[in-house]
TORKOL-4160 file (C-alpha; in steps of 0.2 Angstrom, whole numbers, padded with zeros to 4 digits, m for minus):
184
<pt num="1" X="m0040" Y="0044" Z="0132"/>
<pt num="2" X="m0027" Y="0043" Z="0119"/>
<pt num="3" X="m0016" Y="0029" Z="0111"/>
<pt num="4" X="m0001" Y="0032" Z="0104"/>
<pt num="5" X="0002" Y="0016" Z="0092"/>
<pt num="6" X="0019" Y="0013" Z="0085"/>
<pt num="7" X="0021" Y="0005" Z="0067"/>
<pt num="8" X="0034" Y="m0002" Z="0063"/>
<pt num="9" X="0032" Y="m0020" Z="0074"/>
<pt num="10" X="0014" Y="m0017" Z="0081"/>
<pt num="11" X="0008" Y="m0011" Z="0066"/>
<pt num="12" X="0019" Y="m0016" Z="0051"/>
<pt num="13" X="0029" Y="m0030" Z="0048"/>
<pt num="14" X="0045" Y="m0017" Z="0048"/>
<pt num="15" X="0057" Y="m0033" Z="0052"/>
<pt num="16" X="0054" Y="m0045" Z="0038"/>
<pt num="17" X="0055" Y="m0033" Z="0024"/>
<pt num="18" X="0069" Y="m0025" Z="0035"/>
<pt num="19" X="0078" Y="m0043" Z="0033"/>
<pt num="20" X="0072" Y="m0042" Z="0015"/>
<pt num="21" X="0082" Y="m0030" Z="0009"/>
<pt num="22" X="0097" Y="m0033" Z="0018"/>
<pt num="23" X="0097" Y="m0051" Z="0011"/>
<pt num="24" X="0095" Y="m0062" Z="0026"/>
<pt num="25" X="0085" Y="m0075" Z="0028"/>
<pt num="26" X="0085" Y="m0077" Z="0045"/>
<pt num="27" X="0068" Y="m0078" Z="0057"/>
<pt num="28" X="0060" Y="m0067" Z="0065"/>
<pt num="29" X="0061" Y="m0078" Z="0082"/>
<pt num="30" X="0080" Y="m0076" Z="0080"/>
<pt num="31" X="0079" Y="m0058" Z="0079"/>
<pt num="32" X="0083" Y="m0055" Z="0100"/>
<pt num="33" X="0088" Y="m0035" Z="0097"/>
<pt num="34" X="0081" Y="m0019" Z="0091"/>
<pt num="35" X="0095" Y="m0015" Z="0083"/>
<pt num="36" X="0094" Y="m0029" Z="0066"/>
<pt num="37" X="0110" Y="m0022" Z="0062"/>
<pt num="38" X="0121" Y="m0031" Z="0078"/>
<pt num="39" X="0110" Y="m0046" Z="0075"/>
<pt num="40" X="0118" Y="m0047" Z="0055"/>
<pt num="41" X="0131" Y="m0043" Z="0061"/>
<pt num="42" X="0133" Y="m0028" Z="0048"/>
<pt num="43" X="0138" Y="m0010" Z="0048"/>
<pt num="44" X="0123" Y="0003" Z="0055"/>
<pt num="45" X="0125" Y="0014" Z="0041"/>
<pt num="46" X="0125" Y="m0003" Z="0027"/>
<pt num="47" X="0108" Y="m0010" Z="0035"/>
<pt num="48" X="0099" Y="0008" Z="0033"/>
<pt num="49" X="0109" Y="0011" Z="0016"/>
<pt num="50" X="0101" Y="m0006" Z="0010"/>
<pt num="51" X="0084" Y="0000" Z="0014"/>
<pt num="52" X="0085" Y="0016" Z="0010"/>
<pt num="53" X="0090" Y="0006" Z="m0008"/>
<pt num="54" X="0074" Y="m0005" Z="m0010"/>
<pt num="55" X="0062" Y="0006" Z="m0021"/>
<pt num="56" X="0046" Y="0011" Z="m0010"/>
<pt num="57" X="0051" Y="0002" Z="0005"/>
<pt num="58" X="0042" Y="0011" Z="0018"/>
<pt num="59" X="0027" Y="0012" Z="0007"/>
<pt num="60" X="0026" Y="m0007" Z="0003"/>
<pt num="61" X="0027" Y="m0012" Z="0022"/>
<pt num="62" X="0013" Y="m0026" Z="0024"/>
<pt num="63" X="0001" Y="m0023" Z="0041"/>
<pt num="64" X="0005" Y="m0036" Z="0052"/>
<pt num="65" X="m0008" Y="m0051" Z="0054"/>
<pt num="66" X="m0015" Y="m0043" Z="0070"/>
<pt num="67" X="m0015" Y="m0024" Z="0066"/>
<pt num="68" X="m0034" Y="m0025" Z="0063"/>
<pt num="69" X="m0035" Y="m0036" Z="0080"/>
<pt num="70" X="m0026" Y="m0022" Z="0089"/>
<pt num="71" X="m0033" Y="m0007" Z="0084"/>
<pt num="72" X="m0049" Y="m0013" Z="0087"/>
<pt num="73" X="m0045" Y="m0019" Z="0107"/>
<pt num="74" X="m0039" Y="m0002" Z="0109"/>
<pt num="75" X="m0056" Y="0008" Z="0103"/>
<pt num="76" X="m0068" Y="m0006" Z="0113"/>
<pt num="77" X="m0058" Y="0001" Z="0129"/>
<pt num="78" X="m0065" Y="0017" Z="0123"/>
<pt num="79" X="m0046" Y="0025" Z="0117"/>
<pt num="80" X="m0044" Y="0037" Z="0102"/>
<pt num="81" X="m0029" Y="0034" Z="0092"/>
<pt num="82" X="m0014" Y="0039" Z="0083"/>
<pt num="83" X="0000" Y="0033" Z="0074"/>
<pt num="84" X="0015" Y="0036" Z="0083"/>
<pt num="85" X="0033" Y="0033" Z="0072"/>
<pt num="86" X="0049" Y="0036" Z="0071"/>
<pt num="87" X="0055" Y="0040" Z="0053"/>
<pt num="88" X="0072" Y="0039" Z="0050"/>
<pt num="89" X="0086" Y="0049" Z="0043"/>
<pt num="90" X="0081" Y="0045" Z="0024"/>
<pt num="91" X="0068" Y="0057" Z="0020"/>
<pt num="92" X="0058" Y="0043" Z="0011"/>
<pt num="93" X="0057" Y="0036" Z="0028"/>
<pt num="94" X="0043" Y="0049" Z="0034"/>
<pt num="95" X="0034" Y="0051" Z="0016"/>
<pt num="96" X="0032" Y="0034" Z="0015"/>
<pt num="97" X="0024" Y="0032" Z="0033"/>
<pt num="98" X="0013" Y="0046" Z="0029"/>
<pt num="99" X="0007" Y="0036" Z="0010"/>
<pt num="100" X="0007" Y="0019" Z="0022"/>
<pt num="101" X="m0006" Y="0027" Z="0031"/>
<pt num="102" X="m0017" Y="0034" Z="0020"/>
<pt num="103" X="m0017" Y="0019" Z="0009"/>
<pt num="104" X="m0021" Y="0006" Z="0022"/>
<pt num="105" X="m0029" Y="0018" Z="0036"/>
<pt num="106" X="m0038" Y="0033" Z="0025"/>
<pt num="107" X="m0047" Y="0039" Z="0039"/>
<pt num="108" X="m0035" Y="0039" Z="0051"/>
<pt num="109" X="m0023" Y="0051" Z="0037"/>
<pt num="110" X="m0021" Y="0066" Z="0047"/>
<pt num="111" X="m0019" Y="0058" Z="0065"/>
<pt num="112" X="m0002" Y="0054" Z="0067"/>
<pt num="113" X="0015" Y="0061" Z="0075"/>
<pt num="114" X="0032" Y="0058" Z="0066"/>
<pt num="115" X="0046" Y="0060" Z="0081"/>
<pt num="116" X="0059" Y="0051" Z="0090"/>
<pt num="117" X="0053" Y="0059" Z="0105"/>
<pt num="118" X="0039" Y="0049" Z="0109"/>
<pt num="119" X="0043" Y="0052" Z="0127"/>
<pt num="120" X="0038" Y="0071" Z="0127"/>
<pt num="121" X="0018" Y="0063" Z="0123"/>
<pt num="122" X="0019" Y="0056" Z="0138"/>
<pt num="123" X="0001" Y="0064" Z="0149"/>
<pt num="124" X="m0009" Y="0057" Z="0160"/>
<pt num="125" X="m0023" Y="0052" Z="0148"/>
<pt num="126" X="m0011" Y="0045" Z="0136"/>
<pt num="127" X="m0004" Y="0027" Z="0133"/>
<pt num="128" X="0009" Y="0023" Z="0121"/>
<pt num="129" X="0009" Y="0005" Z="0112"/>
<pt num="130" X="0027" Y="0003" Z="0107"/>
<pt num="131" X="0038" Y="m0014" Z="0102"/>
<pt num="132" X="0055" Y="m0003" Z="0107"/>
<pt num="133" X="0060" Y="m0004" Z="0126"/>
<pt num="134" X="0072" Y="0012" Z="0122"/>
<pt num="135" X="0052" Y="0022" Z="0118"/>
<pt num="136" X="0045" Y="0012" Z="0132"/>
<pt num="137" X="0058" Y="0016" Z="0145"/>
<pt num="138" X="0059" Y="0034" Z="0140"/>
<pt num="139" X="0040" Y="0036" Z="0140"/>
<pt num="140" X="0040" Y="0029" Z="0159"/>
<pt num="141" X="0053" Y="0039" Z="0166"/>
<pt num="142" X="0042" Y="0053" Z="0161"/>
<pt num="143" X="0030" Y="0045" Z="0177"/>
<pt num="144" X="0015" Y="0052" Z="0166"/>
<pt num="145" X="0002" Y="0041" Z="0155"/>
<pt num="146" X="0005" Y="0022" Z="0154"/>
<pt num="147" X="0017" Y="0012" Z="0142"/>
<pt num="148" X="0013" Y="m0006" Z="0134"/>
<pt num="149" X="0026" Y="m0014" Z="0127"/>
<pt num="150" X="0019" Y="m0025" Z="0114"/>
<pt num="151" X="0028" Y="m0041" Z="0111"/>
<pt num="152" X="0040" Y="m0045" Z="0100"/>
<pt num="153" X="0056" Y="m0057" Z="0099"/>
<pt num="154" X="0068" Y="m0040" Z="0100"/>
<pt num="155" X="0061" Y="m0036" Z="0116"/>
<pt num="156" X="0058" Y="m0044" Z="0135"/>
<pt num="157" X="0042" Y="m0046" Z="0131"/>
<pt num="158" X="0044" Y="m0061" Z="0118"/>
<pt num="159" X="0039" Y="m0074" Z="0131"/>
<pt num="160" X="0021" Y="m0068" Z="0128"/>
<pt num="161" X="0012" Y="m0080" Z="0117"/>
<pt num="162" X="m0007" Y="m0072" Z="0117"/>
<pt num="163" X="m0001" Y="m0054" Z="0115"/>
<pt num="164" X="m0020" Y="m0049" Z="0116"/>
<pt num="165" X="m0025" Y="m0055" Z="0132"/>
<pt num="166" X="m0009" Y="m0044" Z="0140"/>
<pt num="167" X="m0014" Y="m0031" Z="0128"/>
<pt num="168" X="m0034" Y="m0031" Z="0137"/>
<pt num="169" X="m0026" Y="m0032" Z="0153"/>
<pt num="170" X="m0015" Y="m0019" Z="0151"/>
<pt num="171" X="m0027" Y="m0003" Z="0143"/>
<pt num="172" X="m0038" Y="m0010" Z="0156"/>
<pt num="173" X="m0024" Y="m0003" Z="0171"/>
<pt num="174" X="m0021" Y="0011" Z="0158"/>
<pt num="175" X="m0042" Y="0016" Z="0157"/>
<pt num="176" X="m0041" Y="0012" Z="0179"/>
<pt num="177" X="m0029" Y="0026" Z="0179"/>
<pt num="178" X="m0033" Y="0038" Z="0167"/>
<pt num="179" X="m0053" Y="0036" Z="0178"/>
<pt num="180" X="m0045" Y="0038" Z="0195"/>
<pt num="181" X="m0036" Y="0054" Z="0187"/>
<pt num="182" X="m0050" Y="0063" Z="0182"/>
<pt num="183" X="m0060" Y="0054" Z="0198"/>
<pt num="184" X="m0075" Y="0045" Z="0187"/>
């Protein structure tokens, strides 16, 4: 069994430094879309052009307070794991991902996938952990492996106050169903 875990929300703190550098203020708990831009109510191309102008952004991304928390639930329910992201159009985006990872994860330096198809990972013994419903809903219409939203204000999930406890039940269905798969 495989996870596929998303960075930027489950595993980095892609949004406050995102806010950063676009010089807003504004909480994370008002942050109700994906799309940061529509929520400033700013230009696309001016919210990526003011990240693409802070010096190491991608590299400098703090973990998130329950990174540690969550990779560690998904290996006590017996999952391998990469990192699953979506650079994007700056190249700095991808290097800096890639220098994240082997600062804060050494050992996990060379398990990764940089795509914006996350959907075509989709396999019966896969699960993806993602904070976007766009990769969530495009995962499941690929009716293979299982999709775990993970919680966050930007998505319908942000009702869930103990994301672990979901998170347990959920790779639980997900190890269920990669077992009855393989017919353990």
């Amino acid at each position: 069994m495989l996870a596929l875990i998303d960075l930027d929300g489950p595993i980095v703190d892609f949004m406050s430094s995102a806010l950063k550098a676009n010089r807003s203020d504004l909480p994370l708990e008002k942050m109700t879309k994906w799309n940061v831009w529509e929520t400033l109510e700013i230009p696309k191309d001016e919210f990526w052009k003011n990240i693409e102008e802070t010096d190491n952004f991608w590299e400098d991304l703090s973990p998130t307070s329950w990174a540690n928390d969550l990779i560690s639930m998904v290996e006590d329910h017996g999952f391998d794991w990469i990192f699953c992201s979506t650079p994007s159009r700056d190249p700095r985006s991808a290097s800096g991902k890639l220098e994240w990872i082997q600062r804060h994860f050494p050992h996990k330096a060379g398990d990764y996938s940089l795509t914006t198809k996350k959907f075509l990972y989709a396999k019966a013994w896969h699960t993806l952990i993602d904070d976007s419903e766009i990769n969530i809903s495009e995962y499941r219409t690929m009716l293979a492996g299982e999709a775990i939203m993970w919680p966050a204000p930007w998505n319908t999930m942000r009702k869930v106050t103990e994301p672990f406890p979901y998170l347990d039940g959920s790779l639980t269905r997900a190890r269920k169903r990669f077992e009855h798969f393989v017919g353990s």
